[in-house]
C-alpha positions in Angstrom: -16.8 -56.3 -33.6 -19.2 -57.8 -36.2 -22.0 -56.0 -35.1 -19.8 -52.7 -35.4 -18.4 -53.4 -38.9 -21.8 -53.9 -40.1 -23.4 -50.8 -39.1 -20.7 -48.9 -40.2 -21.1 -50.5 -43.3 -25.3 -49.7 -43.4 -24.4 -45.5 -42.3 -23.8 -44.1 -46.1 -21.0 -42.0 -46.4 -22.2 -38.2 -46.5 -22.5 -37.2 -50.0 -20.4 -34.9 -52.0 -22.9 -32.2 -52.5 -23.8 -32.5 -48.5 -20.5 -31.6 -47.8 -20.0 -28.8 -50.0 -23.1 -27.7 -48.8 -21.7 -27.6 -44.8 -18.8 -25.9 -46.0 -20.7 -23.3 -47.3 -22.8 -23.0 -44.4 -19.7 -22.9 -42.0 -18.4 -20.2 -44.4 -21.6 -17.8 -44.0 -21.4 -17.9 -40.5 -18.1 -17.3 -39.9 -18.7 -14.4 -42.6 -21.8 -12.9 -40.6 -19.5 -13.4 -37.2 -16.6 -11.1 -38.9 -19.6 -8.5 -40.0 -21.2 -8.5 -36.5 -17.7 -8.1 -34.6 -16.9 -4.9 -37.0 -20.1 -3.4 -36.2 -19.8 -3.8 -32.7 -16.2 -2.7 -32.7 -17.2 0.8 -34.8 -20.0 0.9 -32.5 -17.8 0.8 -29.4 -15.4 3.1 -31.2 -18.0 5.9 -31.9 -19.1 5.7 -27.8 -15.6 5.7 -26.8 -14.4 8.4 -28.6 -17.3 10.3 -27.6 -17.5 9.5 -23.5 -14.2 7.6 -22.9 -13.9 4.2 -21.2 -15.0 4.9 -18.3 -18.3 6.4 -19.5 -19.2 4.0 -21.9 -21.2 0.3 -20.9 -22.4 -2.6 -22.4 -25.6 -1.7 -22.5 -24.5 1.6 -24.2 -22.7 -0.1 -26.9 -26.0 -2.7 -27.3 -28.3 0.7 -27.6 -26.0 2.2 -30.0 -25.1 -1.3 -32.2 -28.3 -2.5 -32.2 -27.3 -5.9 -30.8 -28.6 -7.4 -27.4 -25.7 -7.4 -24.9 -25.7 -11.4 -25.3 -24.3 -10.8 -28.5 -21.6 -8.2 -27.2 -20.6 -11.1 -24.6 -20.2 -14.3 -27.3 -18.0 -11.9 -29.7 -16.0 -10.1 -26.6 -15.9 -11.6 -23.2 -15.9 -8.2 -21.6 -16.2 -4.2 -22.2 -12.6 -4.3 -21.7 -11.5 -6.7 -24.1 -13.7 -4.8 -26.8 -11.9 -2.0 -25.8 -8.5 -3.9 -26.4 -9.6 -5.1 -30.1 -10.3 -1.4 -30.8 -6.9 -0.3 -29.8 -5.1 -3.9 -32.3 -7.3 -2.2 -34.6 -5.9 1.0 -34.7 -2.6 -0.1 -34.5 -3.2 -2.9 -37.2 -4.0 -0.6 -39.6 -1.0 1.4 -39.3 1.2 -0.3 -41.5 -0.9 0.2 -44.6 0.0 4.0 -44.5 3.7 3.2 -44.5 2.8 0.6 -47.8 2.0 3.2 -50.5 5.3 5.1 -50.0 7.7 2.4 -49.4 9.3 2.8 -53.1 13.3 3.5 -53.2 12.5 7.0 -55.2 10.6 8.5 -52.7 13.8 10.5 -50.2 13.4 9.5 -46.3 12.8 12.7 -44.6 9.7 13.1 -47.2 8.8 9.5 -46.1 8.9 11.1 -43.1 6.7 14.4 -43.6 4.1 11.9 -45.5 3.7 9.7 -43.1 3.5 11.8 -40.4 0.5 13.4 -42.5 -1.4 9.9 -42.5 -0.7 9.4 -39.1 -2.6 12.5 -38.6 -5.3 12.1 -40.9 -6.0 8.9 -39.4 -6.0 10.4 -36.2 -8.1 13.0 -37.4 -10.8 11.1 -39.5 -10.8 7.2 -38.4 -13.3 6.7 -35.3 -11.3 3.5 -34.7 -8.1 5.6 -34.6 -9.5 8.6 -32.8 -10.7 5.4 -30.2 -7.6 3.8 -30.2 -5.5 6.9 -29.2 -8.2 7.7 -26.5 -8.4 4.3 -25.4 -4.9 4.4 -25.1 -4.2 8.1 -23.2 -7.2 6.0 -20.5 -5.3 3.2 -20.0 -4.6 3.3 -16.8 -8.4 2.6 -16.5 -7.7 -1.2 -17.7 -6.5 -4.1 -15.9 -5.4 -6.1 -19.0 -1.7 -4.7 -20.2 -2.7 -2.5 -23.0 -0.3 -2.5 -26.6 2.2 0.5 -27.4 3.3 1.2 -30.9 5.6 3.6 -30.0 9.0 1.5 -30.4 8.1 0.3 -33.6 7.2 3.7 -34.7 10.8 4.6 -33.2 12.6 2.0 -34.9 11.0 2.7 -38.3 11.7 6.8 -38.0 15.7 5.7 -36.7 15.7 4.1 -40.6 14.1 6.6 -42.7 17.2 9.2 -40.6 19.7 6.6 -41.2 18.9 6.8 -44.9 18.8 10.3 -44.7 22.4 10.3 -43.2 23.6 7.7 -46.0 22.3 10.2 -48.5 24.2 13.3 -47.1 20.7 14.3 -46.2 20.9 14.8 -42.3 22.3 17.4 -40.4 25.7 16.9 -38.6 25.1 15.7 -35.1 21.3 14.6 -35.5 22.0 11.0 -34.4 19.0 8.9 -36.3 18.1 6.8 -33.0 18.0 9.6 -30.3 16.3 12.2 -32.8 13.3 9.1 -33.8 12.7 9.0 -30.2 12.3 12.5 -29.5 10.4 12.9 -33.1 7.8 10.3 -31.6 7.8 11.9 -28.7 6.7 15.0 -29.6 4.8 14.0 -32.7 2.2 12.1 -30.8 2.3 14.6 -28.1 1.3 17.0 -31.0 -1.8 14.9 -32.2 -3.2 14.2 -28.6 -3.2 18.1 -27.6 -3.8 19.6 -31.3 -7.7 20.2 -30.3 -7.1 21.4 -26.9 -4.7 24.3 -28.1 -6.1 27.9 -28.7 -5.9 29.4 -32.0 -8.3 27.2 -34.4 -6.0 25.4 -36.3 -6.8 21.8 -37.9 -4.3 19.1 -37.0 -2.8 19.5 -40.8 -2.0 23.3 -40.4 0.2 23.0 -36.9 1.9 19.6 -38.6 2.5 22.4 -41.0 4.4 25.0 -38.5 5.6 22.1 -36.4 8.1 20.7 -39.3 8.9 23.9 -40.6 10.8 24.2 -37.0 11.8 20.3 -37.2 13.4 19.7 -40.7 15.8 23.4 -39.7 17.8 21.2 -37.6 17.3 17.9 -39.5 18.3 18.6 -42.7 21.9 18.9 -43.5 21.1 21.9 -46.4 17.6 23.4 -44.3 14.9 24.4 -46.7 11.7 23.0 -44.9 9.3 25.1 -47.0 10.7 23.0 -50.3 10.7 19.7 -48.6 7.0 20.1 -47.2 5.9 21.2 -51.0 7.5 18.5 -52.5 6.2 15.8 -49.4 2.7 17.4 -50.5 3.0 16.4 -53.6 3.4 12.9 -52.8 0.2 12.8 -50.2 -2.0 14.4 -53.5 -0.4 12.2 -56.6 0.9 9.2 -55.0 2.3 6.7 -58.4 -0.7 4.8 -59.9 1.2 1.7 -58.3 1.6 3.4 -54.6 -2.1 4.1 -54.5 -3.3 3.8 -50.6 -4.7 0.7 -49.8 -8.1 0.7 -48.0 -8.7 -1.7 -45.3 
């Protein structure tokens, strides 16, 4: 026991500046571990948007990173667990599109109409999104149970129309949790078959047509062409202190 104090008492303790300096070293890897795991997860994105799960390997996704497949293994165990942090990505950043037009002056079906619009310029523009949603459709390719956003998007659709009802703003009948359903429903349905359909249209142009038919039986007064304008409005000039947030 002697022996024991006394050597403890001969080992200085580590000095301030050497553990500042540790600290700062544990800091920069964990800071190059975050940069290497988004770089493999955009790389993966870009290969699975472009050939699908099934088509896309390791080795592919080392090829196209840059990064030896030992490095793909230490940050994700597997292809398929890459594949699973690209679809929490997508559905991570989600939220922020609902952030910039959460203000209580902004009416709920133009909530609606703008939101649907960054949904589908996300959809449209983010590789990890455009992955996600492919990822997704494929899922059946997976053995690990793969997330759905689909009831949260259907819960926060049933409270933009139950504002909308409050306000004397939805049509008589329209009940706001059946409708959010089928609004999701088809919606979604809409994004994933938008480039298949004849007739050249962007995504933005048949979200166009495909609420001028919606907001005829949602609103309680019908005048889609004035609620898209005015939703418009609010995707170009959002308030200084709405402004999207990029992540």
């Amino acid at each position: 026991m002697r022996f024991g104090r006394a050597l403890r008492a001969e080992i200085p303790a580590p000095s301030s500046q050497l553990l500042e300096h540790l600290n700062e070293s544990g800091t920069e890897v964990q800071d190059r571990a975050r940069v290497t795991r988004k770089e493999l997860l955009e790389s993966a994105a870009h290969l699975f948007v472009e050939r699908g799960y099934a088509g896309t390997s390791v080795n592919d996704i080392s090829d196209h990173s840059g990064k030896t497949s030992g490095a793909i293994y230490f940050h994700y165990s597997s292809k398929e667990k890459l594949a699973l942090a690209v679809i929490h990505e997508q559905f991570a950043t989600w939220p922020q599109l609902a952030a910039p037009y959460s203000a209580p002056g902004i009416p709920p079906l133009e909530k609606l109409v703008v939101l649907s619009f960054g949904v589908a310029r996300s959809l449209s523009e983010d590789v990890v999104a455009r992955a996600g949603a492919r990822l997704w459709a494929e899922r059946r390719t997976m053995k690990s149970p793969v997330p759905t956003p689909f009831g949260g998007w259907a819960l926060a659709v049933t409270r933009l129309l139950a504002q909308a009802r409050t306000r004397g703003e939805l049509a008589d009948g329209v009940t706001p949790s059946t409708a959010a359903v089928t609004l999701v429903h088809s919606f979604f349905g809409l994004c994933a078959l938008s480039e298949e359909m004849p007739g050249g249209r962007n995504l933005a142009e048949r979200l166009d047509q495909w609420w001028l038919l919606t907001l005829k039986s949602l609103q309680a007064e019908p005048e889609p062409a004035v609620l898209l304008a005015r939703a418009r409005g609010w995707i170009l000039t959002p308030p200084e202190d709405m402004a999207p947030r990029r992540g």
